[in-house]
N, C-alpha and C positions, 0 to 999 in steps of 0.2 A: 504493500500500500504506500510507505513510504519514499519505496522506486520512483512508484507510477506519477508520487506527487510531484517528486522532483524530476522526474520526466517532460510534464506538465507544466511545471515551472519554467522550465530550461527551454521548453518550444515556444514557451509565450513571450519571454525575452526574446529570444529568436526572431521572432514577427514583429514585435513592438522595433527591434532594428533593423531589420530588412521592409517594412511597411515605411518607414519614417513616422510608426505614429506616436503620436505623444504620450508619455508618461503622467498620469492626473497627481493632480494636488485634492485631495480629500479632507472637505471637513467635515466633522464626526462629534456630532451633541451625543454626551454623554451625563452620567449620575457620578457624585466622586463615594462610589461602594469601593471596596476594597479590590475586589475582583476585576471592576474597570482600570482602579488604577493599575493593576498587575499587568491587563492588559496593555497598556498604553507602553511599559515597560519592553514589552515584547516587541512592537511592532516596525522594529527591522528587519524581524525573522519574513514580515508580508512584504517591506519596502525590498528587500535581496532577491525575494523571487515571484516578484511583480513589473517593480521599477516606478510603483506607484509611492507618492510620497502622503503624508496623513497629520492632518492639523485638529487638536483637539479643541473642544469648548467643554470644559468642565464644572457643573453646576451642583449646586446642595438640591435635593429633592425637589422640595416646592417649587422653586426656583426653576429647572429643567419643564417639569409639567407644562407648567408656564408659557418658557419660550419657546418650545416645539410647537404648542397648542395654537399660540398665536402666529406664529410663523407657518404652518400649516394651512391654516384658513384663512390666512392673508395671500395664501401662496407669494410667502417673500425669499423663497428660495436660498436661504442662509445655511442649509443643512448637507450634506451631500447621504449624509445615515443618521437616522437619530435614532435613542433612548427609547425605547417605548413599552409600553405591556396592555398586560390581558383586555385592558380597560378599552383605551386606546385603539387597539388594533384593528376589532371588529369595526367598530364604529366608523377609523376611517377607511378601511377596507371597502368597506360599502360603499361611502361616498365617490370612491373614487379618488382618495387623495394619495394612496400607497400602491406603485409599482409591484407586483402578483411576481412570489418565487416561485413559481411553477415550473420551472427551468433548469434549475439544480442538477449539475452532471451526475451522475448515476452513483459513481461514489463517494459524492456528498453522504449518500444515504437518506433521503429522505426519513425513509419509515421506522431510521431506528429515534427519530424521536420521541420522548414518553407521548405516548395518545393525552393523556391528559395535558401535556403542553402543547403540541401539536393544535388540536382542536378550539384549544383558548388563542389562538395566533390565525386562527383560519374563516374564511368566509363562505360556506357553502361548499366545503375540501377546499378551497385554494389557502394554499397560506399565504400570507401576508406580512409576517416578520417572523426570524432565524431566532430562538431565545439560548443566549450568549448562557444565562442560566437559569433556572426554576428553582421555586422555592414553595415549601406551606410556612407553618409557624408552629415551633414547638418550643419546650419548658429547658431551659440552661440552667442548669444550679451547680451551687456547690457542695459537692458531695461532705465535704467536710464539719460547712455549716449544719447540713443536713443532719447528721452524725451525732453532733454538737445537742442539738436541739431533741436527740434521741427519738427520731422519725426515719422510716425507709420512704425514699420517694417510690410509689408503684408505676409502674409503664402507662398506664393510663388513668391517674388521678384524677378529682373533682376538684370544682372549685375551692368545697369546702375545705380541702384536706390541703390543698394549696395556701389559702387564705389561714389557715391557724398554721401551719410550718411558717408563714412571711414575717407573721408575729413574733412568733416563735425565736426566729433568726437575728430580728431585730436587736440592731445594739448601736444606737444613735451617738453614744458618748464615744465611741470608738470609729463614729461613720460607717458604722455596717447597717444598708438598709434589705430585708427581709425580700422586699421583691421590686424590679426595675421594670416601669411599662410605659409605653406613648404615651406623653400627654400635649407635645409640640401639634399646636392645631394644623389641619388636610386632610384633604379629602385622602392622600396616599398614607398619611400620616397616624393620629390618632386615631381615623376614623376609621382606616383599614382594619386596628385590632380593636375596638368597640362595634364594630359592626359582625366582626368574626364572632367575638365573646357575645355580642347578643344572640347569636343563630342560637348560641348552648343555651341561651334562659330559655326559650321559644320566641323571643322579640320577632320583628321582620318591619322590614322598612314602610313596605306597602301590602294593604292586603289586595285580594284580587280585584276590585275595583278602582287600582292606585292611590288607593286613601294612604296617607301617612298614618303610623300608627302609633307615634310618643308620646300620642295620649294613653298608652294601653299599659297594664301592670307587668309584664315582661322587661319595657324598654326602663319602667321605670327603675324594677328590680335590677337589672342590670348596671344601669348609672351609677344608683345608690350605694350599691356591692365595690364597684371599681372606686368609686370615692373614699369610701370608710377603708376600705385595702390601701388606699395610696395615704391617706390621710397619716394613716396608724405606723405603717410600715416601707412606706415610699420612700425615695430623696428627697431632700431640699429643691425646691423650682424646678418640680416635676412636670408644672406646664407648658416649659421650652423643651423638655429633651423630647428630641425625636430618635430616630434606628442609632445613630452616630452619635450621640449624646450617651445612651443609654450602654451602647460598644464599651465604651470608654470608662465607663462609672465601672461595668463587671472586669472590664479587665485590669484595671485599678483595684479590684477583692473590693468594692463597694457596695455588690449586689446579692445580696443570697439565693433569689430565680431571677430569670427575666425572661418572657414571654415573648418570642419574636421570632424572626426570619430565618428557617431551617441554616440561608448562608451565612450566618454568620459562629456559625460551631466552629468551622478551618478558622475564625481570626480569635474566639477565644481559648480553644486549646493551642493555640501557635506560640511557644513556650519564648518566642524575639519578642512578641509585642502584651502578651498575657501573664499578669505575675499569678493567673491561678491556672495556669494551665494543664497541668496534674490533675488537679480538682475539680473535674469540671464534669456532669453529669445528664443524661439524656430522658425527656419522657415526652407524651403528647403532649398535646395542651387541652386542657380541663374539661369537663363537663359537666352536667348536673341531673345526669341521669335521663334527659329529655331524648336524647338519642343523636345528636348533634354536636363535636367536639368545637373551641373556641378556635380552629384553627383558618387560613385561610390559603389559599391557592395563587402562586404569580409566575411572571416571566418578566423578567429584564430581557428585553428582544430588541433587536436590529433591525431598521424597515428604511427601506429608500422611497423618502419624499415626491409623488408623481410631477414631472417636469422638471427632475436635473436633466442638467447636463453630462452626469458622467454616472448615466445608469450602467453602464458595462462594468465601469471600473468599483463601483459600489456593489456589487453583486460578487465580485472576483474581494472583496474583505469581507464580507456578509459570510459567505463562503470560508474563506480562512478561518474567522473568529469564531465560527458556530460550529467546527467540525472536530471530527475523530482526532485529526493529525495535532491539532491546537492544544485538547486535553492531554496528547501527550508530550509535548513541548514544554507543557508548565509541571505534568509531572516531572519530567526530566529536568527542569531545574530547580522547583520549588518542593517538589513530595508528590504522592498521590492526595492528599490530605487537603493540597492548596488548589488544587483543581475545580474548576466551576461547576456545580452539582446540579442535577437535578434536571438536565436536558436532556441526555439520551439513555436510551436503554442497553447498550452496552455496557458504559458505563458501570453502570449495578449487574453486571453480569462479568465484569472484569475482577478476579482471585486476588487482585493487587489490593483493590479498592475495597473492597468486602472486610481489609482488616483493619481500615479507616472506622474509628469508633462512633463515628455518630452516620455512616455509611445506611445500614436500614432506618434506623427511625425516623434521616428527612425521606425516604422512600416513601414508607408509612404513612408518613405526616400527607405528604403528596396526594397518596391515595385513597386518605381519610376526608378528603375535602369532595366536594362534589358542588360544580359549580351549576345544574341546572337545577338540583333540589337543596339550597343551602340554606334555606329553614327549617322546622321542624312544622310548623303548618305551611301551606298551599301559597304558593306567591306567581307574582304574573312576569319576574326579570328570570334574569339570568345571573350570575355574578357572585360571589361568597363573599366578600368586602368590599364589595360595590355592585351599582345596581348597572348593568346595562344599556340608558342609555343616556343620551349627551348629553343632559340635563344636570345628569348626578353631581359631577365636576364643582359647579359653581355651587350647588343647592349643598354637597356635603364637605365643602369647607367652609360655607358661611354656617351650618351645625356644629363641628369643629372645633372654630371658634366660640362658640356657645359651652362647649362642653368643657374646652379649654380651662375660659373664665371661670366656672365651675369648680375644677378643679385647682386654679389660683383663689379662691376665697372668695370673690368679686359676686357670686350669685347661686343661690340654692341649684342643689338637682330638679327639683319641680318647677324654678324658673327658666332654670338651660333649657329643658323639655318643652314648658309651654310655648318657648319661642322658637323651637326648633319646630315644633307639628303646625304653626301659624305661616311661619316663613315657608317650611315645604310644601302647605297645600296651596298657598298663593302664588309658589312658581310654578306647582303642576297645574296648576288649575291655566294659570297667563300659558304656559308651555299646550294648553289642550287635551290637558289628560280628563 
């Protein structure tokens, strides 16, 4: 495989100087996740056997959403590949604003992508963005704390067994907070894992008339539950940290769990950047018995903007970043460990990777989500932490915000709510639902 790559390589230089044609300059909106950045690190291995050269724009989360979002329906063509996921993709897939990967040389491999990422990146089978990696959300702890606290974490805990261990762990005078979670308001942001933790109460966004439903005792349960948890056992100005915030508190031994992004296991056990790296422990994320765990489903994916100019050469990185050859490039320098998870299915069939310790449970986590029945009653979207359609965006960071304030002090959970089910039926309603 790796012959044929470099076979491939070598013919395409070949043409590129016997054609006279030109070598592109690529720019590339990306997220600054760990994995991007590693990425970025790499990418001489693509400029050597391309000839294509590759300029980054790197954004903090919200931030990224943002400018691609606006840049996309401006069609202001600042992009040559951007950032994108599950949200995103469909949506502009349909529109018509994303150039269709339907084309992918044969051993690309399409179909060893996990179906469940595949499908979230696709319009009707066409896909629409390469996910660079996938992810659900599960429980990071410290084994030690845990220990301490004389509690065994089980593989598939509840809330409640979660929420008296967080206590449990707590020890403020020493900066050790019991459990680490979003509270930096977005749509991608907070609201990703309150939207996930509600599917586990029975919450649901909308019922099947698209009514909002934060007037309903589910969403309220759930508010409540996260506030008294952060309140008791949280950090200090918990309403700013988001993924990256929250990174750094656990790998600083600040956090006893933290509930979040299957990728981020390779940067807390990564013994260069984690001083609890040893110590570091795997489970789902929570439930409460309703049948629905608080977990959620994504793809950080690569998707070329319809009307560049250098759709070829955006296709031929698309291609490199999202393939076989790539996971094992960063094997090969970094570990199996530091490998972008969660996109294909080899991957989890490779004997290397299998001894990676947190290797099945994001699999698990993966396969524990289900993004067309992601409540526990009857809903009319699609989506496990976010709904669907292109509404959501504006409607669940302006909640967010709401939920945020909330959790800085600023206003009860029954006032975040009441203004969150007023503001979302006045934009469903203006929107024509």
């Amino acid at each position: 495989m790796y012959l044929k790559h470099a076979f491939r390589a070598a013919t395409a230089m070949a043409l590129l100087a016997g054609t006279g044609a030109m070598a592109e300059t690529l720019t590339i909106a990306t997220v600054n996740n760990g994995d991007m950045i590693r990425m970025q690190g790499l990418t001489e291995d693509f400029t050597k056997k391309t000839g294509h050269e590759v300029e980054w724009v790197t954004l903090e989360e919200n931030v990224l959403r943002q400018r691609v979002t606006q840049d996309i329906a401006a069609k202001g063509g600042q992009f040559d590949i951007m950032t994108i996921g599950m949200y995103e993709t469909p949506i502009w897939g349909k529109q018509g604003w994303l150039v269709a990967l339907d084309d992918l040389p044969a051993e690309y491999d399409v179909d060893d992508i996990l179906p469940a990422m595949r499908g979230g990146l696709s319009v009707d089978g066409t896909l629409y963005a390469a996910p660079f990696y996938g992810e659900s959300s599960m429980i990071m702890y410290r084994t030690d704390l845990m220990e301490k606290a004389g509690l065994e974490m089980p593989d598939a805990p509840t809330w409640e067994f979660v929420a008296d261990a967080a206590r449990k762990m707590t020890d403020k005078d020493n900066e050790i907070y019991g459990i680490c979670l979003r509270g930096k308001a977005g749509w991608g942001e907070n609201m990703a894992f309150l939207t996930a933790m509600s599917n586990s109460f029975g919450a649901r966004w909308f019922d099947m008339d698209w009514k909002p439903q934060f007037d309903t005792q589910p969403w309220k349960d759930t508010l409540n539950f996260y506030l008294d948890l952060m309140n008791e056992a949280g950090p200090p100005g918990a309403s700013t940290n988001g993924f990256n915030e929250n990174l750094s508190l656990f790998q600083q031994g600040k956090c006893g769990m933290w509930i979040d992004a299957t990728v981020a296991a390779s940067f807390v056990t990564n013994p260069n950047d984690s001083t609890v790296a040893d110590k570091v422990g795997f489970a789902l994320a929570p439930d409460t018995g309703l049948g629905k765990r608080g977990n959620w489903l994504w793809a950080w994916a690569l998707a070329i903007p319809a009307g560049t100019q250098k759709e070829a050469a955006a296709k031929e990185f698309i291609e490199w970043a999202t393939s076989k050859e790539y996971l094992d490039l960063v094997a090969s320098k970094e570990g199996w460990a530091n490998v972008p998870p969660g996109s294909r299915t080899s991957l989890y069939e490779n004997p290397e990777y299998a001894k990676v310790p947190f290797a099945k449970m994001t699999l698990d986590s993966i396969n524990a989500a289900d993004p067309t029945h992601p409540a526990v009653d009857e809903v009319p979207y699609i989506g496990v932490q976010f709904v669907a359609i292109p509404e959501f965006a504006g409607i669940a960071t302006q909640v967010g915000q709401e939920f945020s304030a909330a959790l800085a002090g600023q206003q009860t959970a029954d006032e975040a709510l009441e203004k969150a089910q007023s503001m979302t039926a006045e934009e469903m309603e203006a929107a024509g639902y």
